[in-house]
C-alpha positions as CSV (number, residue, x, y, z in Angstrom):
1,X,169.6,-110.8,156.4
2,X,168.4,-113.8,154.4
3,X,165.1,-112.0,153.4
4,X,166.8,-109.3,151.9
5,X,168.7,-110.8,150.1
6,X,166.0,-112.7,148.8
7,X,164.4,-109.9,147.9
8,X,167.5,-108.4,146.1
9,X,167.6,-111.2,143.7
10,X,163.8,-111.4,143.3
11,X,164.4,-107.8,142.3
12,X,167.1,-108.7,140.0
13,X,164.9,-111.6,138.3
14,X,162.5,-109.8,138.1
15,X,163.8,-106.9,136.1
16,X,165.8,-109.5,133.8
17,X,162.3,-111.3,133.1
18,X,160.7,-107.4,132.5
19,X,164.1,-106.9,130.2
20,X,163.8,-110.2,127.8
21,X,160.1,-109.8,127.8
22,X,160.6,-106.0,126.1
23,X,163.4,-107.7,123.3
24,X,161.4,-110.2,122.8
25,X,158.3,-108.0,122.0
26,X,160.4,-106.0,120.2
27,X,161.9,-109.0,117.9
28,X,158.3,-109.7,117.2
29,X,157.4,-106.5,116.4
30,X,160.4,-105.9,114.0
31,X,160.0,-109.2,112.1
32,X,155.8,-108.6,111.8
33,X,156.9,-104.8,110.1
34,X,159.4,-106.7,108.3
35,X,156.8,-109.3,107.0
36,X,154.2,-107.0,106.3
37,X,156.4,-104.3,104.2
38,X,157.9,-107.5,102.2
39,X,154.5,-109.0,101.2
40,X,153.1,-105.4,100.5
41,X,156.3,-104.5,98.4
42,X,155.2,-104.4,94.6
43,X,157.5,-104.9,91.8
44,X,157.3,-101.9,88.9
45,X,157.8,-103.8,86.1
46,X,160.4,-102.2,84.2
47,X,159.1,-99.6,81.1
48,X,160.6,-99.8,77.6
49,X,159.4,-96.9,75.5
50,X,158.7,-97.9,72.2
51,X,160.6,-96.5,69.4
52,X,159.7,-93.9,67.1
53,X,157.9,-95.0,64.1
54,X,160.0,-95.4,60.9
55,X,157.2,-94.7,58.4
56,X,155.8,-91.6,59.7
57,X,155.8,-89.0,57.5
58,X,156.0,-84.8,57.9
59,X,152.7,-83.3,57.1
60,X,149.1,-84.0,57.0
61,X,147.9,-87.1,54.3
62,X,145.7,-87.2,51.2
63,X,143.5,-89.5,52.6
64,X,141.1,-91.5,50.0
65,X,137.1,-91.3,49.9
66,X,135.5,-94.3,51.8
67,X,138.1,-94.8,54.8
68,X,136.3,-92.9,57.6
69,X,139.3,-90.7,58.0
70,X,138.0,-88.6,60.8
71,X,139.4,-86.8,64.4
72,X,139.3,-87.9,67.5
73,X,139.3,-84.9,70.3
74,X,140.4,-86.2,73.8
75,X,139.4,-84.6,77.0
76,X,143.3,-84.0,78.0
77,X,143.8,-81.8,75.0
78,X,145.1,-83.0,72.3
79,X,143.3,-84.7,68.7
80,X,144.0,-87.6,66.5
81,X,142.8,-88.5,63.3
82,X,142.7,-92.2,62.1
83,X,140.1,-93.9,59.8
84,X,137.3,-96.1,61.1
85,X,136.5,-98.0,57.7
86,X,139.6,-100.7,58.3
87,X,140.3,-103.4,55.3
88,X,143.2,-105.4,55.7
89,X,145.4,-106.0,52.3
90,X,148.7,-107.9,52.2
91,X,148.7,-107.9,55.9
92,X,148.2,-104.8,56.2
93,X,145.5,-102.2,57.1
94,X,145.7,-98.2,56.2
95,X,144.8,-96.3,59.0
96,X,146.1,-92.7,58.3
97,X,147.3,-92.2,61.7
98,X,147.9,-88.5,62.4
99,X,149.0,-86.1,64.6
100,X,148.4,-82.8,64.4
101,X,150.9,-80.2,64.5
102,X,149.0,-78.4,67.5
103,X,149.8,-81.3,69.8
104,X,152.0,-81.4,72.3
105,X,152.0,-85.2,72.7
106,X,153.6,-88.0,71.2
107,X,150.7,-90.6,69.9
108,X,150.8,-94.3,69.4
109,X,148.3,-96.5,67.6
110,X,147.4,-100.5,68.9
111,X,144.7,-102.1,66.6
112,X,143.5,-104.7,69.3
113,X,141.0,-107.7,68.6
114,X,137.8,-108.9,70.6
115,X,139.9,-110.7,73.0
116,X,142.5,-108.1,73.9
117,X,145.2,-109.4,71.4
118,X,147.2,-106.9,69.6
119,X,146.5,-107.2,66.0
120,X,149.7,-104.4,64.8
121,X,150.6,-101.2,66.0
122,X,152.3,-98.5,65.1
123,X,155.1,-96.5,66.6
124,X,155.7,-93.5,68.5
125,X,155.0,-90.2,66.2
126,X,155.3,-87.1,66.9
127,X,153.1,-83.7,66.3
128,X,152.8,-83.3,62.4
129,X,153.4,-86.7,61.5
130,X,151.2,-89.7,59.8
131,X,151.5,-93.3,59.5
132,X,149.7,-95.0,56.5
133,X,149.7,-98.4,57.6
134,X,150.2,-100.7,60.1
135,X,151.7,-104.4,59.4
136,X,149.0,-106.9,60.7
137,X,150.8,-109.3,63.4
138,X,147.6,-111.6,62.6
139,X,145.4,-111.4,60.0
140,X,142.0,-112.3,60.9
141,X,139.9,-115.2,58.3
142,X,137.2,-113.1,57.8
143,X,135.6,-109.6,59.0
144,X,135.6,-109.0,63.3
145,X,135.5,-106.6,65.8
146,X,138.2,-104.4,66.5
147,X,139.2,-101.8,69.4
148,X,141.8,-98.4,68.1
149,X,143.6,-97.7,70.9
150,X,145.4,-94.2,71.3
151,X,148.1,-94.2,73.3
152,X,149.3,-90.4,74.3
153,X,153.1,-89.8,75.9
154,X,154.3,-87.1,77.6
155,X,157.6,-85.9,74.9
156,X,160.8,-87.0,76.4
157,X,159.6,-88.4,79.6
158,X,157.1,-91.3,78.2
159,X,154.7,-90.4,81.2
160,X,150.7,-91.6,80.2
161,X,148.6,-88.6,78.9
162,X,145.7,-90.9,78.8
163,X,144.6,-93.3,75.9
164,X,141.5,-93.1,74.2
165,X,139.3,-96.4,72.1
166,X,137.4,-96.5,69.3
167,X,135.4,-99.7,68.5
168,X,135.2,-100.5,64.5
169,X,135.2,-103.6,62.3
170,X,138.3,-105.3,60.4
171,X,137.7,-106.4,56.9
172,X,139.8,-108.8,55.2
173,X,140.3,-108.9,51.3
174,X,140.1,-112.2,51.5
């Protein structure tokens, strides 16, 4: 009777080994998961929709000889206009920034300099609105290389509809 009872409690050991050997493969597997979805996890930095540009106006400008006023057609449907010959006065550049009243897109404009800097930028406007001028953050010394950047919103819901660049120069009046 001594053997089987031996073997009883080899049994018994045996499945308690086979028992903590699962958990523990188990804890190891829940804390590796638990690992891996905390260094994967990516924080969305929080959006703050820029606000609607003061100066716009209703209506389409009387844009002066010399400025390069002309459009810009994007693939995703809608147009811009916006001058390409840039001077900077007072800290300030005219740009004629318009939307036509066919879109269906709010627009933004961001003057940017050769090293990614934002030079100014204008607000949100709507379809069948302009903005002059944008107020320079910096005003370069002398005449560089600038990037337009068109920004386009989805109205209401601030999702991208793409952006579009233009490469011109900045003049100064200096």
């Amino acid at each position: 009777m001594g053997k089987q009872k031996r073997r009883k409690q080899d049994k018994k050991n045996a499945l308690t080994v086979g028992i903590l050997t699962a958990l523990c493969c188990l804890s190891i597997a829940v804390m590796v998961i638990t690992a891996a979805v905390t260094l994967n996890r990516k924080e969305t930095p929080s959006f703050t929709p820029p606000e609607f540009d003061a100066a716009a106006v209703e209506g389409e400008p009387d844009v002066p000889q010399g400025h390069g006023y002309s459009p810009v057609e994007v693939e995703q449907g809608y147009k811009a206009y916006v001058c390409g010959e840039l001077t900077a006065k007072g800290g300030e550049v005219d740009v004629y920034f318009t939307s036509p009243r066919t879109n269906t897109v709010w627009l933004m404009l961001r003057i940017l300099g050769n090293d990614g800097s934002v030079l100014g930028q204008t607000g949100v406007i709507r379809p069948g609105e302009y903005v002059k001028s944008v107020k320079l953050n910096t005003v370069p010394e002398r005449e560089t290389d600038v990037s337009l950047k068109i920004i386009a919103y989805q109205p209401e819901t601030y999702i991208s509809m793409g952006t579009v660049g233009l490469n011109t120069k900045l003049k100064t009046d200096k």
